[in-house]
C-alpha positions as a Markdown table, in Angstrom:
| # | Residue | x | y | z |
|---|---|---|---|---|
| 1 | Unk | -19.3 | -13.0 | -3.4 |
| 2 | Unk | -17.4 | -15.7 | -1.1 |
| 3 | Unk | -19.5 | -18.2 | -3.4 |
| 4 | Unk | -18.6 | -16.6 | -6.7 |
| 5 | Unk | -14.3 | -16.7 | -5.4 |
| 6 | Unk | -14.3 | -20.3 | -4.4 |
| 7 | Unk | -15.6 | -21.6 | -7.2 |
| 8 | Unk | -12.9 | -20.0 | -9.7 |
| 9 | Unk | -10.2 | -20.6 | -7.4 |
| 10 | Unk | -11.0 | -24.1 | -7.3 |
| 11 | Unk | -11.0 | -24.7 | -10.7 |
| 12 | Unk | -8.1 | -22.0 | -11.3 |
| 13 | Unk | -6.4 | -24.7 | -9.1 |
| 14 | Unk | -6.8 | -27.5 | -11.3 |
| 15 | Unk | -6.1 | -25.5 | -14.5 |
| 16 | Unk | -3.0 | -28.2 | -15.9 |
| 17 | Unk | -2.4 | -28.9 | -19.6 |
| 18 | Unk | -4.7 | -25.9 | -20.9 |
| 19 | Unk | -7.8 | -23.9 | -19.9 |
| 20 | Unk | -10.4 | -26.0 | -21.9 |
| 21 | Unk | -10.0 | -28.7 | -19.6 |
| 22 | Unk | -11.9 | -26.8 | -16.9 |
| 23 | Unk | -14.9 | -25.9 | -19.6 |
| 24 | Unk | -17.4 | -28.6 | -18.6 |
| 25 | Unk | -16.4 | -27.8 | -14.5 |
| 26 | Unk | -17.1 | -24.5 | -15.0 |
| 27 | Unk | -20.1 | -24.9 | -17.1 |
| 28 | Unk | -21.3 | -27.5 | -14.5 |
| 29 | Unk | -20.8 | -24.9 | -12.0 |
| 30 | Unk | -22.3 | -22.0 | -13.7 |
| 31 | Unk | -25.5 | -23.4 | -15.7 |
| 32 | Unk | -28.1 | -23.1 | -14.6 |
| 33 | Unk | -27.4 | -21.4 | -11.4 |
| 34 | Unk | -25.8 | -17.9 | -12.1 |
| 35 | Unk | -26.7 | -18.0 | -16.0 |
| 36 | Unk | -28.6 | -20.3 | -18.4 |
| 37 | Unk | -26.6 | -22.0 | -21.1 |
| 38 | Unk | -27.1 | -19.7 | -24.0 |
| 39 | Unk | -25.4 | -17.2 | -22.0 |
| 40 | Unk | -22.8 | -19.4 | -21.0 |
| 41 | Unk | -22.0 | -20.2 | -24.7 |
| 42 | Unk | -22.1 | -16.6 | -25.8 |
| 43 | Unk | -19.5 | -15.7 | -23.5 |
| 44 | Unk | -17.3 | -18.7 | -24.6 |
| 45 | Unk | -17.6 | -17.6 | -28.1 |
| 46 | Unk | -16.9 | -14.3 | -27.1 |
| 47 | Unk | -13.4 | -15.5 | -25.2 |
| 48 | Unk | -12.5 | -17.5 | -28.1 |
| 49 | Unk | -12.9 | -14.5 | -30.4 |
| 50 | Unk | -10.5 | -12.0 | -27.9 |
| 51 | Unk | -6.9 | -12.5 | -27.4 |
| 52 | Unk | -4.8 | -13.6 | -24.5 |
| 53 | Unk | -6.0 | -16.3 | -22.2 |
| 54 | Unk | -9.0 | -18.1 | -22.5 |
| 55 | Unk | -9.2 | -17.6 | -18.4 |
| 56 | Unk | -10.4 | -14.1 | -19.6 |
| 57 | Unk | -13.8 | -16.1 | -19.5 |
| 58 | Unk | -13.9 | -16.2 | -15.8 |
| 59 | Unk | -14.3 | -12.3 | -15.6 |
| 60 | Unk | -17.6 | -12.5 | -17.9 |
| 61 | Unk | -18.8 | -15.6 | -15.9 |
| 62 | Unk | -18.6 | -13.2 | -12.8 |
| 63 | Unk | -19.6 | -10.0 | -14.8 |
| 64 | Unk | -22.8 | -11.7 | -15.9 |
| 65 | Unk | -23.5 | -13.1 | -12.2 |
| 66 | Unk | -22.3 | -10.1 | -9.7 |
| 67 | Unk | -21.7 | -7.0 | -12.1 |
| 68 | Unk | -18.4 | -5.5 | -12.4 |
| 69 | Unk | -16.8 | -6.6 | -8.9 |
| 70 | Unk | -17.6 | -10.1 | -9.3 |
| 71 | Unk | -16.3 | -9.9 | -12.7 |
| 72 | Unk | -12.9 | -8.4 | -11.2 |
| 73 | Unk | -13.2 | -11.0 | -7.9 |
| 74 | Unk | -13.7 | -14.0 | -10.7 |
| 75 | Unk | -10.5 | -13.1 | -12.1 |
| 76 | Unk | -8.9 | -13.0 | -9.1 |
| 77 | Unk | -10.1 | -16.0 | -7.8 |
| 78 | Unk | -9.2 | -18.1 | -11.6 |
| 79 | Unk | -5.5 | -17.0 | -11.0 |
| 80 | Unk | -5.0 | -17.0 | -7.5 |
| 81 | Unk | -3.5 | -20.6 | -7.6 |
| 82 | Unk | -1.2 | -20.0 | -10.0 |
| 83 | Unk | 0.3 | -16.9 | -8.7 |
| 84 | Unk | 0.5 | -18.4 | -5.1 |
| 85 | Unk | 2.2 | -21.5 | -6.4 |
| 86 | Unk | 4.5 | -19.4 | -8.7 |
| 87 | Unk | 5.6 | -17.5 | -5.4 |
| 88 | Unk | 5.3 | -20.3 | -3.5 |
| 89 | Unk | 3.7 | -19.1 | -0.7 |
């Protein structure tokens, strides 16, 4: 699971100027290791299609790869950096 949080908070952290800009980092992560590419691009349609945030995607990339907790740690780990640099901690 420690795998599965570092890797979204690092790219959470480098999330500037929109969340597509992390697509091929996360891809490059993901593919082929935790999922194969049609999944990855399933999931990415199915972020585009739902509202809010396309950071959303993060809990799928961890549902698909550690079942509902690493779906809920992914999340955690893809806003981390932005909620520790909004409080400044």
């Amino acid at each position: 699971y420690f795998e599965l949080f570092e890797v979204m908070f690092r790219t959470g952290s480098l999330v500037f100027g929109g969340e597509q800009v992390v697509l091929p980092m996360l891809q490059a992560e993901v593919v082929p290791s935790w999922m194969n590419k049609d999944q990855f691009l399933q999931g990415f349609g199915l972020a585009q299609l739902m509202p809010g945030s396309f950071l959303n995607f993060s809990s799928y990339l961890g549902g698909v790869h550690r079942g509902v907790a690493g779906g809920l740690l992914a999340y955690l780990g893809m806003f981390a950096p932005g909620v520790i640099l909004t409080f400044g901690m």
